[in-house]
C-alpha positions in Angstrom: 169.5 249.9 34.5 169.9 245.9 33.8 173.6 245.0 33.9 173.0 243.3 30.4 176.3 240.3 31.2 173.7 239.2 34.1 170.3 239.3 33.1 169.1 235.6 31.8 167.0 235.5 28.8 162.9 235.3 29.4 161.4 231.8 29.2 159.1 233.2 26.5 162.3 234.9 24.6 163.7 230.5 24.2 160.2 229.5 23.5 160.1 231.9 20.7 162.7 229.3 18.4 163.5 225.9 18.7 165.9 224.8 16.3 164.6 221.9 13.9 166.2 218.4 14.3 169.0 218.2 11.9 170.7 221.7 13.3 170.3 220.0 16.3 172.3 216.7 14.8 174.6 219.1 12.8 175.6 221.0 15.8 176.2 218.1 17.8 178.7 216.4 15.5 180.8 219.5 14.4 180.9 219.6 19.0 182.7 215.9 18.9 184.7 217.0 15.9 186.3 220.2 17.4 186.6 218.0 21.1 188.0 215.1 19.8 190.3 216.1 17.0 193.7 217.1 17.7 195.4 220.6 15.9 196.8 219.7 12.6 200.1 220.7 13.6 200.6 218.7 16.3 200.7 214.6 16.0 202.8 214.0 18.5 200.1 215.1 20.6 197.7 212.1 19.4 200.4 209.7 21.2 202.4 211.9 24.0 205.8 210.4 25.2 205.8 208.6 28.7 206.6 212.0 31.2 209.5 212.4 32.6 210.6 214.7 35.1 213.8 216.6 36.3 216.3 214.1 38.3 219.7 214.6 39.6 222.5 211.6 39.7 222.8 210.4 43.4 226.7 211.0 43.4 229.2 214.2 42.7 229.1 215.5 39.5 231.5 216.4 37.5 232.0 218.8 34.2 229.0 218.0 31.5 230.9 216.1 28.7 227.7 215.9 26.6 223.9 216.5 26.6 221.9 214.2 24.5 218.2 215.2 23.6 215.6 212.1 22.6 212.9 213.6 20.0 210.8 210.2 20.9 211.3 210.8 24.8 211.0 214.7 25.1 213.9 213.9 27.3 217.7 215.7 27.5 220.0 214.1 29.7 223.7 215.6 30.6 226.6 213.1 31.0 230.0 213.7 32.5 232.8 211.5 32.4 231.1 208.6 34.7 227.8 208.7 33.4 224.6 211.4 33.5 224.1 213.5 36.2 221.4 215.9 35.2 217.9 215.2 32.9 215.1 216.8 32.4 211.8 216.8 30.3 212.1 219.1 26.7 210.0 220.6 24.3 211.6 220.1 20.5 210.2 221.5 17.1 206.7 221.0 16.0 205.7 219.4 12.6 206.9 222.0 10.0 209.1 223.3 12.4 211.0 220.1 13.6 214.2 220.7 15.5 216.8 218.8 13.3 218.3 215.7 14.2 222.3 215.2 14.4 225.4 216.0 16.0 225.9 220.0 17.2 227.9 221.5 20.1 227.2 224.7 21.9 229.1 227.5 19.6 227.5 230.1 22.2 225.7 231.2 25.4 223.7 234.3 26.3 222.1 234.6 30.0 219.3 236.8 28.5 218.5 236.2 24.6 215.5 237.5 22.9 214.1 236.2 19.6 214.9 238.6 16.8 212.7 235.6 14.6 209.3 235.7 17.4 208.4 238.6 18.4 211.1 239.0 20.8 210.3 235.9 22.9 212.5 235.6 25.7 214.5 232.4 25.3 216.4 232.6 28.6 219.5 231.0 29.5 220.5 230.4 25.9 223.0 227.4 24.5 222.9 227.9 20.6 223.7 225.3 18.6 223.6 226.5 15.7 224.3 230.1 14.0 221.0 230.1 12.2 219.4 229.7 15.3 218.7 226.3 16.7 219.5 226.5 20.2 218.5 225.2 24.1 217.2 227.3 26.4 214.5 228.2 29.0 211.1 228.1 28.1 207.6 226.8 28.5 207.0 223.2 28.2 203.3 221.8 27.4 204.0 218.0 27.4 204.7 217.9 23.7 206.7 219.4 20.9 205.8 222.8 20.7 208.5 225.3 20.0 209.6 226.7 16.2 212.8 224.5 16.1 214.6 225.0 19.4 214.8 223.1 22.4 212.7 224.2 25.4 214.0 223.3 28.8 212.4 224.0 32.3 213.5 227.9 33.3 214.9 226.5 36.6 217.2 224.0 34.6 217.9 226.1 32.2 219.5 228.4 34.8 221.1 225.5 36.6 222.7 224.3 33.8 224.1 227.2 31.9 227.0 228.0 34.1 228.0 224.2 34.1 228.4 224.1 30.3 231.5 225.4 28.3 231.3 226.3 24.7 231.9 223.5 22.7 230.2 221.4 24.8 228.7 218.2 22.5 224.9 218.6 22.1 223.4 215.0 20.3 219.8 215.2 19.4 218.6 212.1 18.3 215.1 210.5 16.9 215.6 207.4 19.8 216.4 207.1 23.5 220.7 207.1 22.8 223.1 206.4 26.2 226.6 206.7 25.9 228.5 203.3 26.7 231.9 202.2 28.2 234.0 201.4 24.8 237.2 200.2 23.2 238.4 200.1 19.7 242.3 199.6 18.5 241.4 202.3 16.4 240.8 204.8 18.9 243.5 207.1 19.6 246.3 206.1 22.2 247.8 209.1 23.2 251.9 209.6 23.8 252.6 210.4 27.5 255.7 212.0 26.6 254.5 213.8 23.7 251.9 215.5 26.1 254.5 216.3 28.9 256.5 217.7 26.0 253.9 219.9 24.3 253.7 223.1 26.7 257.3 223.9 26.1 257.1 222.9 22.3 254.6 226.1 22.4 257.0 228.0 24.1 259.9 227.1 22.2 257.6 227.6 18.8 256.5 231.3 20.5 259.8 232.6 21.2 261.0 231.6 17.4 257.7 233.0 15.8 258.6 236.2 17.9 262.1 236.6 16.5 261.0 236.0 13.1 258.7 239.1 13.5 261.3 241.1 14.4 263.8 240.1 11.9 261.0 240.3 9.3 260.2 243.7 10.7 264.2 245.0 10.7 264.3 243.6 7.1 261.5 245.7 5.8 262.8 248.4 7.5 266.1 248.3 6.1 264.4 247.6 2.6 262.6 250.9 2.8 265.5 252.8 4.1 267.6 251.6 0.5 265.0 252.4 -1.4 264.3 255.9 0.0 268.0 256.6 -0.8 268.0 254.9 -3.9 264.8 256.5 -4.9 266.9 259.5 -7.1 268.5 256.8 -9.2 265.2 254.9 -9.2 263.3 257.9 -10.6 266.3 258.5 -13.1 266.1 255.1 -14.3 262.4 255.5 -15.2 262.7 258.3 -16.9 265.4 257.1 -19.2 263.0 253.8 -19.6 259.7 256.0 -20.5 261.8 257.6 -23.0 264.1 254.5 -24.3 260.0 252.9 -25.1 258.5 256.0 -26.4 262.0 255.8 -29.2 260.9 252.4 -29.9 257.4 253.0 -30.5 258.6 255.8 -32.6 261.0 254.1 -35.3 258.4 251.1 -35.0 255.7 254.3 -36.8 258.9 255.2 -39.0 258.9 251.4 -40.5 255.8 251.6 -41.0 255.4 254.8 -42.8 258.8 253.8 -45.1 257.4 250.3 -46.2 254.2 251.7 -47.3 255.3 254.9 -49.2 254.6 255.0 -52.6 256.6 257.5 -54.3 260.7 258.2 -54.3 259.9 261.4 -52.9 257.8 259.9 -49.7 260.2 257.2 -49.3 262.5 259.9 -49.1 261.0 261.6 -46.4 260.1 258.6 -44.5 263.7 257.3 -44.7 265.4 260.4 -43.3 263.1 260.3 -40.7 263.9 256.6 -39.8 267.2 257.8 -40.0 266.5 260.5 -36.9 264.8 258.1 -35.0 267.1 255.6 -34.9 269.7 257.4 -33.8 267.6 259.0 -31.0 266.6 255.0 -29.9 270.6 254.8 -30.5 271.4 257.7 -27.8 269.1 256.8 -25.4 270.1 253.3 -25.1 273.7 254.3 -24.9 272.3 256.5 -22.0 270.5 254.2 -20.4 273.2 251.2 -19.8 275.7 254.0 -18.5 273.0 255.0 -16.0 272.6 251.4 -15.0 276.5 250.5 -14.9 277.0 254.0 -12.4 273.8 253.1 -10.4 274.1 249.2 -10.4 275.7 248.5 -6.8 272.8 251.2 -5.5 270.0 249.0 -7.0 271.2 245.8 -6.5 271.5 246.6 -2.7 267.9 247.7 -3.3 266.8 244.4 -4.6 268.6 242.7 -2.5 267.1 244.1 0.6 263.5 243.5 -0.8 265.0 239.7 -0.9 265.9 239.6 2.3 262.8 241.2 3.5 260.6 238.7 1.5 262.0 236.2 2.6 261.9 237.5 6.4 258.2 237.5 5.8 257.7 234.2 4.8 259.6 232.5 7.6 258.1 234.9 10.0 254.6 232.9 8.3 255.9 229.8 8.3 257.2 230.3 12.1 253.7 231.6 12.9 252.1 228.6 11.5 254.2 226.0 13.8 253.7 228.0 16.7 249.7 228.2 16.1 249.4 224.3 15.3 252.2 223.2 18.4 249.7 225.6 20.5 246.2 224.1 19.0 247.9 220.6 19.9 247.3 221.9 23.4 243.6 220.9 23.0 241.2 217.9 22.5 241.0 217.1 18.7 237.9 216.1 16.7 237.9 213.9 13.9 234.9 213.4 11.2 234.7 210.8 8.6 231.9 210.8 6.3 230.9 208.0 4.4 229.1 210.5 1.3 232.4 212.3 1.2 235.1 209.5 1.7 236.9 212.1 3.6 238.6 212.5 7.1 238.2 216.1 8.5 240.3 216.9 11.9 239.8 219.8 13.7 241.2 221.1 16.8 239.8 223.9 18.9 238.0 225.7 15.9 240.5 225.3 14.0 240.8 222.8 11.0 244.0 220.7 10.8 243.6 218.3 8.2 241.4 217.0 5.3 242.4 213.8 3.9 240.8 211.0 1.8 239.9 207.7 4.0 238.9 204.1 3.0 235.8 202.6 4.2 235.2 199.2 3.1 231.9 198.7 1.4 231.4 202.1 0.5 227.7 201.7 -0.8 226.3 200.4 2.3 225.4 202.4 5.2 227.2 202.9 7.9 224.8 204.9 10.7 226.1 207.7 13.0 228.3 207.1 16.0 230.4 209.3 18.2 233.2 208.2 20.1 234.1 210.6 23.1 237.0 210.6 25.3 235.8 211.4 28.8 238.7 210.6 30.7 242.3 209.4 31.3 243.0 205.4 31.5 246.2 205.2 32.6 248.8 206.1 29.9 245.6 206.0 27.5 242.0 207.2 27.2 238.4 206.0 28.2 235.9 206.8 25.8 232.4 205.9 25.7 230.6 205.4 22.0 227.2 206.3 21.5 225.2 205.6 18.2 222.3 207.5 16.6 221.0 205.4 13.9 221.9 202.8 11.5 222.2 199.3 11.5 225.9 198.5 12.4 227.1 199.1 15.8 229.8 201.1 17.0 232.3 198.3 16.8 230.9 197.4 13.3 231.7 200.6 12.0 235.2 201.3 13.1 235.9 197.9 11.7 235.2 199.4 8.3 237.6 202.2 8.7 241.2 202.4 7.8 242.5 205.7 9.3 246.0 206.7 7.9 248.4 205.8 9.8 250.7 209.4 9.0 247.3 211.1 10.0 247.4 208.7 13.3 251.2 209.8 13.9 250.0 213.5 13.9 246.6 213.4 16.1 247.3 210.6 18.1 250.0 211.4 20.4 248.3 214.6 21.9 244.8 213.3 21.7 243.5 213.9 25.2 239.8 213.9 27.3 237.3 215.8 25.5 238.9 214.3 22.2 235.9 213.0 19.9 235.6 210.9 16.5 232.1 211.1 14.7 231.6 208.8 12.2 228.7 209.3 10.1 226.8 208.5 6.3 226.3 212.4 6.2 228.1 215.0 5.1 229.2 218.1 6.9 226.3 220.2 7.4 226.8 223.7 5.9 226.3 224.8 9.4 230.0 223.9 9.9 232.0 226.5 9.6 235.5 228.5 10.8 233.3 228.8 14.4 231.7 225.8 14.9 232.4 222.4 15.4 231.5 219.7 13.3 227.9 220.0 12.3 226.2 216.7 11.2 222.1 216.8 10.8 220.7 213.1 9.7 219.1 213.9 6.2 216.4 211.3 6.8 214.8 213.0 9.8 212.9 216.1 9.6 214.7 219.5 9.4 212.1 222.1 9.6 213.2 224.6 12.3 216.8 224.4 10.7 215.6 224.7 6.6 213.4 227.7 7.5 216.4 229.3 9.1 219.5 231.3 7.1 222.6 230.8 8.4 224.1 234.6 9.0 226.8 235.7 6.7 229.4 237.0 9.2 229.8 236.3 12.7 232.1 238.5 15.0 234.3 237.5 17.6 236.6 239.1 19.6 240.4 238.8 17.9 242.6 237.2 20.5 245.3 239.7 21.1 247.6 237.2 23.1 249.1 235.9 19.7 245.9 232.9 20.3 245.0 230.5 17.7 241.7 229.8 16.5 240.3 233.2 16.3 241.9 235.3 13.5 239.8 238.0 11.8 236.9 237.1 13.9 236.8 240.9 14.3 237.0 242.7 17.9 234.2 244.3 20.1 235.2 247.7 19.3 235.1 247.4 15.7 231.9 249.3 13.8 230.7 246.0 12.4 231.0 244.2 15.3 229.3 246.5 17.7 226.3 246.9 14.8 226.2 243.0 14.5 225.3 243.1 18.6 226.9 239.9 19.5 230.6 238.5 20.3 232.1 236.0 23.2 235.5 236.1 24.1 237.4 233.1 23.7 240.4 234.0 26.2 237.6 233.3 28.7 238.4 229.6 29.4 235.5 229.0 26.2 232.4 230.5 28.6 231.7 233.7 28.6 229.7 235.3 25.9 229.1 238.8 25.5 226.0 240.5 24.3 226.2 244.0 22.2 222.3 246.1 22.3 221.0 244.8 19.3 220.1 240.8 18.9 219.8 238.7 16.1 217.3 236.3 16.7 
């Protein structure tokens, strides 16, 4: 038998049909059309960025500060607190798909993520940026933008990288080459070396009070239930006598009623002698009722009083709550937003939001750009920060000089600012990305958004409740809650920020 994928075609078989001259022609054009013309989906092919390659600072490195990813370089290079020490070639969003430009920090890591969105791709080594899925990780890289909104890294530095970055870890991804640089502002915030040194046993001081209020708040609603349990008796009593004291009233309210509209003698009669009945029951009862009150009055006033005192336990056990959380979140490097389409000043510390005031930037119509100022070190008493900008046509200098920061919201962030501390300045608003755990999400509106608009944001995420009396993490839920479990996903904030914990089921 002829193997038919190996036997060539008879010489008489080709002489049999020679196609005419214009197929020919045809068929030779539509050949340099599909050769020469790149996929529609992919113009950034047409001019491909200069390559780059992985490289590795000369010196010691110390903790990534920040990584900033250049759309126009298919570049990401990580910076610590003396300049970058890692970089390496990326693969962003394609057009449709584009991975949206702004400022994002890593709200979660998972060594081994799949794609609940593609088919279960693996997506190793996984910083998310974003809960509705934008995120860096491992994967391949073509020479060009090619993924659905993420950013691609090589698998090797992927892996090399993920242990070196803490949640909350700045991620900038901007349309231009951006570099941080050495900067100094007035403005900036000078921290308060005794204020620091002072903080710790603030907290201490704060946790011991907020511990005692719990317990007297906890001994006052005890004692309120105990004098209402024996007062309970007199308590039911003095309902009864109040049902019946209303049902009276309602009663020779009828009679009134019945008397003003009778007609005849005879039905007024009847409708006054009735009157006549009711009133005097209304008359008894009331008697009744403010003799029961007089005998059981020192009974239910200790009853009312211990609900006081219990309320009021309550709320100072709140209120003592509340100074220990903020004296604690003081502990950590603050964040500060200030958007020109708002007119606003957002501070956050941790996850946690601290204040939302109104700020004045002069010449509000005109753009200001985005900047972020990051403090990556100690200066003596103060800070060093670096300022990097990514877009808009006033510098970093420029813009600060258009801010007036108020100086009681100075007073409070100020003194305990220390490294890691940012300020973002920005036209934009706050993303609705930003939420109770995320940083500050800021996407520049006149870049493309595609892998971030095609995207929902998740209604609920879970994370594990600090049980250490920690701030920051309230009602996030717990691992061994239902919902949490059937959600898949937590991390554990106890863990110095790193560690992130996967459940069996995935989300993207």
């Amino acid at each position: 038998m002829t193997n038919r994928f190996t036997m060539a075609p008879s010489t008489k078989a080709i002489r049999r049909w020679q196609p005419p001259a214009f197929v020919t022609l045809l068929a030779s054009a539509a050949l340099t059309v599909l050769t020469a013309a790149p996929p529609a989906d992919a113009k950034t092919r047409q001019t491909p960025p200069k390559p780059s390659t992985e490289a590795t600072a000369s010196r010691d490195a110390g903790e990534p500060l920040m990584a900033i990813v250049s759309i126009k370089s298919q570049r990401v290079t990580l910076y610590d607190a003396d300049g970058w020490i890692l970089r390496a070639p990326v693969s962003s969003g394609t057009t449709g798909r584009e991975t949206p430009q702004g400022v994002f920090s890593v709200v979660q890591k998972d060594k081994d993520h799949h794609s609940n969105l593609y088919d279960d791709a693996w997506m190793p080594n996984m910083l998310r940026i974003t809960w509705s899925g934008i995120a860096l990780h491992g994967g391949p890289l073509p020479g060009y933008a090619a993924s659905h909104g993420c950013v691609r890294m090589p698998y090797g530095f992927a892996e090399k990288l993920f242990d070196k970055v803490r949640i909350g870890m700045r991620v900038i991804i901007a349309p231009d080459d951006v570099e941080p640089v050495e900067f100094a502002h007035p403005a900036l915030f000078v921290p308060n070396s005794e204020a620091i040194a002072a903080a710790p046993g603030r907290v201490d001081a704060l946790a011991r009070e907020a511990d005692e209020a719990s317990r007297a708040a906890q001994e006052a609603k005890s004692a309120a239930a105990v004098a209402a349990r024996e007062a309970a008796p007199l308590t039911a009593s003095l309902r009864k006598l109040e049902l019946l004291k209303t049902r009276a009233d309602a009663e020779l309210a009828s009679a009134e009623k019945v008397l003003a509209s009778a007609k005849t003698d005879q039905a007024k009669a009847r409708a006054e002698e009735s009157k006549e009945k009711v009133s005097a029951k209304v008359a008894l009862l009331e008697t009744q009722l403010d003799t029961f009150k007089a005998k059981a009055k020192s009974k239910l006033d200790a009853v009312a009083a211990a609900k006081d005192v219990a309320n009021a336990a309550v709320s100072k056990r709140g209120d003592a709550a509340k100074a220990a959380r903020e004296a604690k979140v003081a502990l950590v490097p603050v964040s500060v937003f200030i958007s020109r389409k708002t007119q606003r000043l957002y501070v956050r510390r941790g996850l946690e939001q601290v204040l939302d005031v109104q700020v004045t930037i002069r010449d509000p119509d005109q753009a200001i750009g985005t900047h972020v100022f990051t403090a990556v070190g100690r200066a003596g008493a103060g800070l060093r920060w670096t300022a990097a900008t990514i877009e808009g046509l006033d510098d970093a200098k420029a813009a600060l000089d258009r801010i007036t920061i108020p100086q009681d919201v100075l007073e409070r962030i100020a003194p305990t600012a220390l490294p890691r501390s940012s300020l973002i300045i920005s036209d934009e608003p706050l993303n609705k990305e930003t939420n109770y755990h995320t940083e500050f999400v800021v996407v520049l509106n006149d870049q493309p958004q595609g892998g971030l608009a095609m995207r929902k944001r998740p209604a609920e995420v879970r994370t594990v409740r600090r049980d250490d009396g920690g701030f920051g993490w309230r009602g996030w839920g717990s691992p061994f809650d239902n919902t949490a479990r059937r959600s898949g996903q937590y991390y554990d904030p106890r863990q110095n920020g790193q560690n992130y914990y996967q459940g069996q089921q995935r989300w993207w």
